[in-house]
Gaussian input, Z-matrix of N, CA and C with variables (Angstrom, degrees):
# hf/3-21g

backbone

0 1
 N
 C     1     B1
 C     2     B2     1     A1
 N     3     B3     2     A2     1     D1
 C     4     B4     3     A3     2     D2
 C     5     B5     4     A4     3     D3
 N     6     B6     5     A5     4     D4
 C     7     B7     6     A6     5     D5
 C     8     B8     7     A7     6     D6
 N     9     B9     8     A8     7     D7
 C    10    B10     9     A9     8     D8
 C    11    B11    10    A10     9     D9
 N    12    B12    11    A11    10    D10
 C    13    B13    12    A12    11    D11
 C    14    B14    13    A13    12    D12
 N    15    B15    14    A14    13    D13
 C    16    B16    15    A15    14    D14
 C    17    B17    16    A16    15    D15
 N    18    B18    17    A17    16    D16
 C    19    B19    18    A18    17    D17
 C    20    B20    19    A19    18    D18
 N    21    B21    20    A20    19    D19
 C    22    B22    21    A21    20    D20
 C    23    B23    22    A22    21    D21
 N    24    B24    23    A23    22    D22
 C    25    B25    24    A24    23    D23
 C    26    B26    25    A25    24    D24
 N    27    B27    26    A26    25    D25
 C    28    B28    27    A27    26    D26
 C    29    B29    28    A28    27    D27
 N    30    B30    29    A29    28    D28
 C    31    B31    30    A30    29    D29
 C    32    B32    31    A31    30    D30
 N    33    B33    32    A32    31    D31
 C    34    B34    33    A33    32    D32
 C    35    B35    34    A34    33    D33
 N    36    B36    35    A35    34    D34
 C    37    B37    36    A36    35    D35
 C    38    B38    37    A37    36    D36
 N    39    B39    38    A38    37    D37
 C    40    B40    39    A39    38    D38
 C    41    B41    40    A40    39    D39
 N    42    B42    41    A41    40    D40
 C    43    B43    42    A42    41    D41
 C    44    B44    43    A43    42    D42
 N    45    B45    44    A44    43    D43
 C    46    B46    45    A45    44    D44
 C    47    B47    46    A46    45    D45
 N    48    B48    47    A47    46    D46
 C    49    B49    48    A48    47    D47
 C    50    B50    49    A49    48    D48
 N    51    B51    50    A50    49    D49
 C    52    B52    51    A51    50    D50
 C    53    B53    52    A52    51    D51
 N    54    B54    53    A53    52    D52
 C    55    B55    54    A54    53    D53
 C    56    B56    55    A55    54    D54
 N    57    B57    56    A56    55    D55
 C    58    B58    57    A57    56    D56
 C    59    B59    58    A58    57    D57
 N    60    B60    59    A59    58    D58
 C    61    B61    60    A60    59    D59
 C    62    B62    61    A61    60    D60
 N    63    B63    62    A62    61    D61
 C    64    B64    63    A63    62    D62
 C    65    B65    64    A64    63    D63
 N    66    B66    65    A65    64    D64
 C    67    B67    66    A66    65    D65
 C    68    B68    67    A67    66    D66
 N    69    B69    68    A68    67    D67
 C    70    B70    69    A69    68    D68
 C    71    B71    70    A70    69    D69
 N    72    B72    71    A71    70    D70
 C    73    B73    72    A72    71    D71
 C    74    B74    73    A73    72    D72
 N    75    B75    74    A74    73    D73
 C    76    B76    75    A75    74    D74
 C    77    B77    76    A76    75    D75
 N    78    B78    77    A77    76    D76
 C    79    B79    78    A78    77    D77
 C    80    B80    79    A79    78    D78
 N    81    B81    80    A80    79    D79
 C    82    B82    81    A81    80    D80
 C    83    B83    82    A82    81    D81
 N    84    B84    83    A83    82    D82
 C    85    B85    84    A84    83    D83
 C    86    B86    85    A85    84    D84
 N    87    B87    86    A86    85    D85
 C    88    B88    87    A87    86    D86
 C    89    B89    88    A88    87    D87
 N    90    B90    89    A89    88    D88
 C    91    B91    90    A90    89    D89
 C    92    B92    91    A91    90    D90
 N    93    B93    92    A92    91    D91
 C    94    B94    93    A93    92    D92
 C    95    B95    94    A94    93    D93
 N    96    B96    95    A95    94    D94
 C    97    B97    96    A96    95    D95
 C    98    B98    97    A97    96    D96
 N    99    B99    98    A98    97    D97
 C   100   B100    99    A99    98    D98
 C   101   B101   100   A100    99    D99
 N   102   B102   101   A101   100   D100
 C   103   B103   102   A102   101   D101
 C   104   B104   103   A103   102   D102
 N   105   B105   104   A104   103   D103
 C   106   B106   105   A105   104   D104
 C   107   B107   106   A106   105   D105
 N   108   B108   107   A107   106   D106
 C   109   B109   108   A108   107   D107
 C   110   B110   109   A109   108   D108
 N   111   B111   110   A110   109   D109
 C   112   B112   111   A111   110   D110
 C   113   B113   112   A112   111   D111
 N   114   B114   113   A113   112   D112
 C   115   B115   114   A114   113   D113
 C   116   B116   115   A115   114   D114
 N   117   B117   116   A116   115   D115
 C   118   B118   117   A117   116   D116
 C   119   B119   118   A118   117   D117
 N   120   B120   119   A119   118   D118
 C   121   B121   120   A120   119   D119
 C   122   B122   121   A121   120   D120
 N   123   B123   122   A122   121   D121
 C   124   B124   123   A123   122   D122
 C   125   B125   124   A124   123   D123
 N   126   B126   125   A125   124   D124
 C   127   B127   126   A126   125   D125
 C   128   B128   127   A127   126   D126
 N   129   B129   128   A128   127   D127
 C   130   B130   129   A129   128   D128
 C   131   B131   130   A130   129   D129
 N   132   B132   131   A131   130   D130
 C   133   B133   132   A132   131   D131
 C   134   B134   133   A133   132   D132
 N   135   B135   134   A134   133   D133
 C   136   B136   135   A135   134   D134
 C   137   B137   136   A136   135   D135
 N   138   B138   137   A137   136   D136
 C   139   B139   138   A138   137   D137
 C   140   B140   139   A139   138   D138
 N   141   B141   140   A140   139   D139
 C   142   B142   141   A141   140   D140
 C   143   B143   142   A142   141   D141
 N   144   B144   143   A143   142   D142
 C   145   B145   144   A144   143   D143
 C   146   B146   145   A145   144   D144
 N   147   B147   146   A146   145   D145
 C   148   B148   147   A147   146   D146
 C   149   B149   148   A148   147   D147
 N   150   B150   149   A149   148   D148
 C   151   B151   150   A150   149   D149
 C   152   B152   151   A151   150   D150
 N   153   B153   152   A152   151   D151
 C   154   B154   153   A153   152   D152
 C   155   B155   154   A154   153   D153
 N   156   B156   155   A155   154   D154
 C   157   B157   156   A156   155   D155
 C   158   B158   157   A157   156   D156
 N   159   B159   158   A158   157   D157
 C   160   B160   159   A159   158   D158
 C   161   B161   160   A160   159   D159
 N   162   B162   161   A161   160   D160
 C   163   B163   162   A162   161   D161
 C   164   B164   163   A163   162   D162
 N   165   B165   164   A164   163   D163
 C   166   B166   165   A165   164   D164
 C   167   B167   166   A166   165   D165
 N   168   B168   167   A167   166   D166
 C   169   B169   168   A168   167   D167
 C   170   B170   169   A169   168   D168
 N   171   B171   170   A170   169   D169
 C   172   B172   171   A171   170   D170
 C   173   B173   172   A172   171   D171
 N   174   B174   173   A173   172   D172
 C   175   B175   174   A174   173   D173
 C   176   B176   175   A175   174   D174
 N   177   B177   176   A176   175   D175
 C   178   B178   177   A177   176   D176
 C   179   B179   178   A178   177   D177
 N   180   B180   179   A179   178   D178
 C   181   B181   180   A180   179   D179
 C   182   B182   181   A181   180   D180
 N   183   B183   182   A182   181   D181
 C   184   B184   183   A183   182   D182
 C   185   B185   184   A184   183   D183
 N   186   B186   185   A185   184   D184
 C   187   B187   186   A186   185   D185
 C   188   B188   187   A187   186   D186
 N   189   B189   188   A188   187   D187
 C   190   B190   189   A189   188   D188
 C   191   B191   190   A190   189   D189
 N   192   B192   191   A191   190   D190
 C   193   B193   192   A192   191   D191
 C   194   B194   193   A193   192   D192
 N   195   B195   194   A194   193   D193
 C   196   B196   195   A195   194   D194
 C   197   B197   196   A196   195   D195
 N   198   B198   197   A197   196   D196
 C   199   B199   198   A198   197   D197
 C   200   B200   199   A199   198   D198
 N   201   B201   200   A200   199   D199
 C   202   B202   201   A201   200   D200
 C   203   B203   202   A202   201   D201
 N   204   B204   203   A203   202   D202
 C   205   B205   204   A204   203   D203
 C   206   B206   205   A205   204   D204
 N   207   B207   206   A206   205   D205
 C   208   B208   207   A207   206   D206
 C   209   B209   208   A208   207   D207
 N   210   B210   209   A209   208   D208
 C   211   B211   210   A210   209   D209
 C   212   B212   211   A211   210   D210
 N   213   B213   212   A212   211   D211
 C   214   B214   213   A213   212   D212
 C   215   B215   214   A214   213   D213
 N   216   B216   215   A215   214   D214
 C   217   B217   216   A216   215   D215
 C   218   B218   217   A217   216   D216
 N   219   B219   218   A218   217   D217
 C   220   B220   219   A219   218   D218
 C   221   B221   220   A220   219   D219
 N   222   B222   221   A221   220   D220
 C   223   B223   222   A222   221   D221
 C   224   B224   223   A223   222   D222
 N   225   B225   224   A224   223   D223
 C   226   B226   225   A225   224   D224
 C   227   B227   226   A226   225   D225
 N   228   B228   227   A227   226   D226
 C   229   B229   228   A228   227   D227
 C   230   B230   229   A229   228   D228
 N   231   B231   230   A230   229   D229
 C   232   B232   231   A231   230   D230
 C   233   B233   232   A232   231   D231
 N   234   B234   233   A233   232   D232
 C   235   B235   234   A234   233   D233
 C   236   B236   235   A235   234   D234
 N   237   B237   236   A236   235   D235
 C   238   B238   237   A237   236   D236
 C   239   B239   238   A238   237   D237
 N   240   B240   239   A239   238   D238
 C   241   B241   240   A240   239   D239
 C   242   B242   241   A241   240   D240
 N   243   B243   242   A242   241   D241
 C   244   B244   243   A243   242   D242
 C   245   B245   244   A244   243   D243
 N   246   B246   245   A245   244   D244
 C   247   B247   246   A246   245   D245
 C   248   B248   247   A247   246   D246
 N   249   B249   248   A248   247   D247
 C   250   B250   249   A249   248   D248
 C   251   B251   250   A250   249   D249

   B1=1.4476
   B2=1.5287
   B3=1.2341
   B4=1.8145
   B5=1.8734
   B6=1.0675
   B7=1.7802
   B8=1.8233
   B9=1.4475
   B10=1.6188
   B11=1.8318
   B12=1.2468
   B13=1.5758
   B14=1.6542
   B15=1.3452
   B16=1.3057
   B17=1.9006
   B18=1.5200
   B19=1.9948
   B20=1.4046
   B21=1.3616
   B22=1.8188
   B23=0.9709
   B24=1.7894
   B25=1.1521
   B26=1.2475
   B27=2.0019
   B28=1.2039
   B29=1.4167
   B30=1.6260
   B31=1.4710
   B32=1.7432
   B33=1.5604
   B34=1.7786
   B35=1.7949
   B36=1.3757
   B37=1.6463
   B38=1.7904
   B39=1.1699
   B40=1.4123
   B41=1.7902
   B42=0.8914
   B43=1.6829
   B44=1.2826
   B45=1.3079
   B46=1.4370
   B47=1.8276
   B48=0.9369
   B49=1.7457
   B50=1.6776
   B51=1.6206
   B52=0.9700
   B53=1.5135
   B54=1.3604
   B55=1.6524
   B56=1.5144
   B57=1.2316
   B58=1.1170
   B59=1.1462
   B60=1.9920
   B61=1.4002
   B62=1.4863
   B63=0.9011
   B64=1.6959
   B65=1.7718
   B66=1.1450
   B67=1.2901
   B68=1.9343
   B69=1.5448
   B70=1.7196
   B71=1.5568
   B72=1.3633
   B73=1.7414
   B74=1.7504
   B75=1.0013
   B76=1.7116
   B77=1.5673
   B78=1.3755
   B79=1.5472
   B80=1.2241
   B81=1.4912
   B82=1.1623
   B83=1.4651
   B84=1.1540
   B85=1.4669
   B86=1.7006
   B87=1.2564
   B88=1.5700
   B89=1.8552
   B90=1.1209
   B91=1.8335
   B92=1.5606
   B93=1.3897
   B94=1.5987
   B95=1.6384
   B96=1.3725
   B97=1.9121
   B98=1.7859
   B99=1.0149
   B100=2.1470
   B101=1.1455
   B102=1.4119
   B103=1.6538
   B104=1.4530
   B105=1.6192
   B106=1.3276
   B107=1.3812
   B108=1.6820
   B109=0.9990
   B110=1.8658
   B111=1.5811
   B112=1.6612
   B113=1.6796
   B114=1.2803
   B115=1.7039
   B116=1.5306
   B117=0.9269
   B118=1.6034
   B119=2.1902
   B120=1.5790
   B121=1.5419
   B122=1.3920
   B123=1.6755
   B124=1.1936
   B125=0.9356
   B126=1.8061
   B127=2.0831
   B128=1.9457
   B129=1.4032
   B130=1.3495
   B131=1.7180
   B132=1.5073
   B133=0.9689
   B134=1.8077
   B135=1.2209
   B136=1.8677
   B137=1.5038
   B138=1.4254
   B139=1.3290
   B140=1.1869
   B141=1.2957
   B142=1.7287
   B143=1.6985
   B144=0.9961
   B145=1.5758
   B146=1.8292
   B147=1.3311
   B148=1.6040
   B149=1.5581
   B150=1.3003
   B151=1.9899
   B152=1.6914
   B153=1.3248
   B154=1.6154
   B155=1.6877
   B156=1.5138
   B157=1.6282
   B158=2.0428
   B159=1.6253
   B160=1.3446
   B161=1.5893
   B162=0.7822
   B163=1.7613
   B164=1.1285
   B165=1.2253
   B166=1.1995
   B167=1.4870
   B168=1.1705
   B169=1.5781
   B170=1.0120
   B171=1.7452
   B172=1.2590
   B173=1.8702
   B174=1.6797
   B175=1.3407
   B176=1.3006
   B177=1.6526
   B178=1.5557
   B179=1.6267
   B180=1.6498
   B181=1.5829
   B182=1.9044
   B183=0.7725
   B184=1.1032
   B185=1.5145
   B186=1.7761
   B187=1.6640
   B188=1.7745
   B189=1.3541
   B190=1.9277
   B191=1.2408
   B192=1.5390
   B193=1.6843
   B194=1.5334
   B195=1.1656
   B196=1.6636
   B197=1.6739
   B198=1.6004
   B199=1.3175
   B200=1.9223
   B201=1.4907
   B202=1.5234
   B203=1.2940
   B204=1.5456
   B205=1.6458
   B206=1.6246
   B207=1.3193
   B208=1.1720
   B209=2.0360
   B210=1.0444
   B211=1.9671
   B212=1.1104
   B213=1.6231
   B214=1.3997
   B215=1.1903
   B216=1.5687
   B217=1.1216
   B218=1.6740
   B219=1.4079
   B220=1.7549
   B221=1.5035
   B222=1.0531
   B223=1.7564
   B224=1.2185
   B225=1.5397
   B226=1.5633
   B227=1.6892
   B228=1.5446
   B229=1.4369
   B230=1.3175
   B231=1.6826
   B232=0.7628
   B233=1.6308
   B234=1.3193
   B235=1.0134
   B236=1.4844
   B237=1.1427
   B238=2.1536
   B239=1.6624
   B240=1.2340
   B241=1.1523
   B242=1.8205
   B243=1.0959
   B244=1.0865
   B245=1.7418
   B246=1.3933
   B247=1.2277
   B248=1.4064
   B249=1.6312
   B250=1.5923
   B251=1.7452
   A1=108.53
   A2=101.53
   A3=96.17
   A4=122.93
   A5=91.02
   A6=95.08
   A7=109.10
   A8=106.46
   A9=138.02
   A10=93.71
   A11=140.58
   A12=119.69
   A13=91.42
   A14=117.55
   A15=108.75
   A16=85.56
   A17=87.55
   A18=99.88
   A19=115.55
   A20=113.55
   A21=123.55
   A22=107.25
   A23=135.77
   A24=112.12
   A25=134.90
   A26=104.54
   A27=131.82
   A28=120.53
   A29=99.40
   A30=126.45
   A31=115.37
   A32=89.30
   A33=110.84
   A34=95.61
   A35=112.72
   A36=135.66
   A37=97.64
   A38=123.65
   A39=134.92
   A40=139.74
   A41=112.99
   A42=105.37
   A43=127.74
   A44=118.48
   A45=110.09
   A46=106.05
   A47=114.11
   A48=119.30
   A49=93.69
   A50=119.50
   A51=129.51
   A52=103.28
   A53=110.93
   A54=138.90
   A55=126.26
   A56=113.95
   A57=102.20
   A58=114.38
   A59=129.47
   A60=131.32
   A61=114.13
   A62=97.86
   A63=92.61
   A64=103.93
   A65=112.50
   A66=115.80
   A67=127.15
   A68=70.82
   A69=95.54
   A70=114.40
   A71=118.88
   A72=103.71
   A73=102.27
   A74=108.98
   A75=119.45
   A76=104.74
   A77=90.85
   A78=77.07
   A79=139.26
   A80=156.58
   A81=144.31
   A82=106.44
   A83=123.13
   A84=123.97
   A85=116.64
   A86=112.73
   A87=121.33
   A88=85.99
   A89=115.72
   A90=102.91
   A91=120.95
   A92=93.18
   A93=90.23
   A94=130.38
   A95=88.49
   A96=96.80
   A97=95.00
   A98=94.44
   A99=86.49
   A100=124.29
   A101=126.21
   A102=120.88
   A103=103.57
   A104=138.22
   A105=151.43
   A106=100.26
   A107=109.00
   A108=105.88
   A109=132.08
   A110=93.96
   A111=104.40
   A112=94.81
   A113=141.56
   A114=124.50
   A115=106.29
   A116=124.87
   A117=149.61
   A118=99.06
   A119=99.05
   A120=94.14
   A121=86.81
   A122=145.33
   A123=124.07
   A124=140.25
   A125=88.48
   A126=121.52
   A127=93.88
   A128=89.75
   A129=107.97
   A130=95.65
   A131=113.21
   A132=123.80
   A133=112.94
   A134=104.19
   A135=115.55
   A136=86.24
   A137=145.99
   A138=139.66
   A139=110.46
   A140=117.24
   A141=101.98
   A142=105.42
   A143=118.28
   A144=131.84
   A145=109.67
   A146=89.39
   A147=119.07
   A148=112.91
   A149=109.82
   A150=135.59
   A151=90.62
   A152=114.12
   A153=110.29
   A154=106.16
   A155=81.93
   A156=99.17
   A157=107.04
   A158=84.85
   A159=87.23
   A160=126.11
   A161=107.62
   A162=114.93
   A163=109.36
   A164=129.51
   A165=123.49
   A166=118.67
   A167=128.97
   A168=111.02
   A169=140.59
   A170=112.32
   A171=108.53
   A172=117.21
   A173=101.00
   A174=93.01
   A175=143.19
   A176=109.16
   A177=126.43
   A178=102.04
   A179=120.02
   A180=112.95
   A181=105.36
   A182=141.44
   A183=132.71
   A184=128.38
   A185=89.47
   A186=105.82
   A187=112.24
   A188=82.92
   A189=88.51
   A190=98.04
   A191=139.75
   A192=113.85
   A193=108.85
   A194=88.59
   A195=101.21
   A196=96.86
   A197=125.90
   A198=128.78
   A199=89.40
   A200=79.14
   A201=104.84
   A202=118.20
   A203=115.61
   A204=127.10
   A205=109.22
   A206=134.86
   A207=121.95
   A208=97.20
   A209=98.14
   A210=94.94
   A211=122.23
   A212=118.50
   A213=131.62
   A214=104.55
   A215=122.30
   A216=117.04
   A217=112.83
   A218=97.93
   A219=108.57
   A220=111.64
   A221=108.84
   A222=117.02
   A223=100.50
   A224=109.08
   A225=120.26
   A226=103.11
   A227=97.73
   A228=98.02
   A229=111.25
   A230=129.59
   A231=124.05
   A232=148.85
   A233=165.40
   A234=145.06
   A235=123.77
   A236=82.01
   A237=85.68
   A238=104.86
   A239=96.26
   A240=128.42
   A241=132.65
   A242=156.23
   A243=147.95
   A244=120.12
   A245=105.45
   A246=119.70
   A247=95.96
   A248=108.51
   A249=127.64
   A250=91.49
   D1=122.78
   D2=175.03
   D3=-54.98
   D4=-24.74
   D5=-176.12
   D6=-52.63
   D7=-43.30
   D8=167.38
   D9=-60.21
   D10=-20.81
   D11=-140.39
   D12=-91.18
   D13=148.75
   D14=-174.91
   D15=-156.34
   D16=141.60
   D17=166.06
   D18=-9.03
   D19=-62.24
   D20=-175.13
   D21=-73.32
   D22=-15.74
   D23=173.15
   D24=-131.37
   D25=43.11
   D26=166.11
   D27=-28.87
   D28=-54.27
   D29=-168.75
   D30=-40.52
   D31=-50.67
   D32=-143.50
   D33=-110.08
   D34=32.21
   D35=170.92
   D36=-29.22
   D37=125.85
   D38=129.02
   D39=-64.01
   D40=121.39
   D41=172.33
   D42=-76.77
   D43=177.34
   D44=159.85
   D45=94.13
   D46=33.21
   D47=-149.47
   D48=-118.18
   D49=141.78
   D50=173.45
   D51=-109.93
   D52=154.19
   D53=-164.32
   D54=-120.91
   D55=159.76
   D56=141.34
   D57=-177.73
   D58=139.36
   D59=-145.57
   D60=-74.88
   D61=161.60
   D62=-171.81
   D63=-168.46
   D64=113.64
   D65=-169.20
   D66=-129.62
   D67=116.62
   D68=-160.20
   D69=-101.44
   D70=145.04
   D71=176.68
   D72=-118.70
   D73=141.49
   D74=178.45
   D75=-131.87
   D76=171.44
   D77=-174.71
   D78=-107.94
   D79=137.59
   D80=-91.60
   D81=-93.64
   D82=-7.33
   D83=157.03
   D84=-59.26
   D85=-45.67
   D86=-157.42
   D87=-97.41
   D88=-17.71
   D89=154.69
   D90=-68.92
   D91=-55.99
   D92=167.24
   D93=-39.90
   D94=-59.58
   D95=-165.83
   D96=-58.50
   D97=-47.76
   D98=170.78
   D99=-63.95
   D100=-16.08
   D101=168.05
   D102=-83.15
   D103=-45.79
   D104=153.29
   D105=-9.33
   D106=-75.94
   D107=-161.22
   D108=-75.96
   D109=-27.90
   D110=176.73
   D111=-83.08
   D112=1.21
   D113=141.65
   D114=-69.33
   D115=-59.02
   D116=-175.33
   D117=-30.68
   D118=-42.23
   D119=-172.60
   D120=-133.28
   D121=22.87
   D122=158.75
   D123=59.38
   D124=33.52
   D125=-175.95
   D126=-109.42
   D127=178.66
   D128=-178.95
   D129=-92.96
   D130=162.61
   D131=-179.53
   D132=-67.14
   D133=-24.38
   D134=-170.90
   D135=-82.97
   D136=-55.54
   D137=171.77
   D138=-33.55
   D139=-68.92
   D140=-160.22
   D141=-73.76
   D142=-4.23
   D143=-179.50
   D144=-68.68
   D145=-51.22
   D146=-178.86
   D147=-60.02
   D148=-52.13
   D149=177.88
   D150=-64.28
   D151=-61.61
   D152=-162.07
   D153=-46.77
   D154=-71.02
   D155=175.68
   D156=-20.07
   D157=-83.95
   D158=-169.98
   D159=-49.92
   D160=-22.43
   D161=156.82
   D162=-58.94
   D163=-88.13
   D164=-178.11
   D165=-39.86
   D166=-39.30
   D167=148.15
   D168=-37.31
   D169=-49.71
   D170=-179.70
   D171=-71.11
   D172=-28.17
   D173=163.87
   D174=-50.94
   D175=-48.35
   D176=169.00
   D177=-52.56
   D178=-79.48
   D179=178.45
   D180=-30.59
   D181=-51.87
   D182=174.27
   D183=-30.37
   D184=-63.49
   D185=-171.09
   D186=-79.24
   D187=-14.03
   D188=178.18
   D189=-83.87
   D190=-40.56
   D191=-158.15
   D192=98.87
   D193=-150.61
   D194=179.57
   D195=-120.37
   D196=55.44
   D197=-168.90
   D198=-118.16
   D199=110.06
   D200=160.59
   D201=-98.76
   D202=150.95
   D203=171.90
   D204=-48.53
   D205=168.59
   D206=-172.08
   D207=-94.16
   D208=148.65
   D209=174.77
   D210=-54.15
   D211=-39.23
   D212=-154.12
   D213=-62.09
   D214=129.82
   D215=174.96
   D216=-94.22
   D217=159.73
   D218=-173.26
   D219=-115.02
   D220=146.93
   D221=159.82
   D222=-61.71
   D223=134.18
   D224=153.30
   D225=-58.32
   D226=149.74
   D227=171.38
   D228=-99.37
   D229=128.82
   D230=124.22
   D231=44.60
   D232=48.47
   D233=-158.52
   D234=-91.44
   D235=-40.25
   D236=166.82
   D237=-173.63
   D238=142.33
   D239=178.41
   D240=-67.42
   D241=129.24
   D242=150.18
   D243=-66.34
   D244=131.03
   D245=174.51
   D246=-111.60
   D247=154.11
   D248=166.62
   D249=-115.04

């Protein structure tokens, strides 16, 4: 399952995996170092995309804790008004 897919385990790929497209632009350095690297371990470019990602998730859940958004819900604000 990609949710599980992480850097180390480019190698040892499962099939059978559902998707879905999503299209992002970064900038042409941080394209590179991801084509570098999925030659580098002989993954697809959406793999090492998938591993990064999910790392970096697991890092953030980490550094946050158990810190949730607050519940309370808010009024949208407003942007402008009509006058008569």
């Amino acid at each position: 399952m990609r949710s599980e897919l992480r850097i180390a385990d480019l190698k040892n790929r499962e099939g059978g995996r559902t998707a879905r497209l999503m299209n992002v632009k970064v900038p042409a350095s941080v394209g590179a170092a991801i084509e570098r690297i999925a030659a580098d371990l002989d993954a697809t470019k959406t793999d090492v995309v998938i591993a990064l990602l999910n790392q970096g998730i697991d890092v953030a859940s980490k550094a946050l804790g158990g810190w949730q958004p607050p519940w309370e819900a808010t009024a949208p604000v407003r942007k402008s008004r009509r006058t008569k």
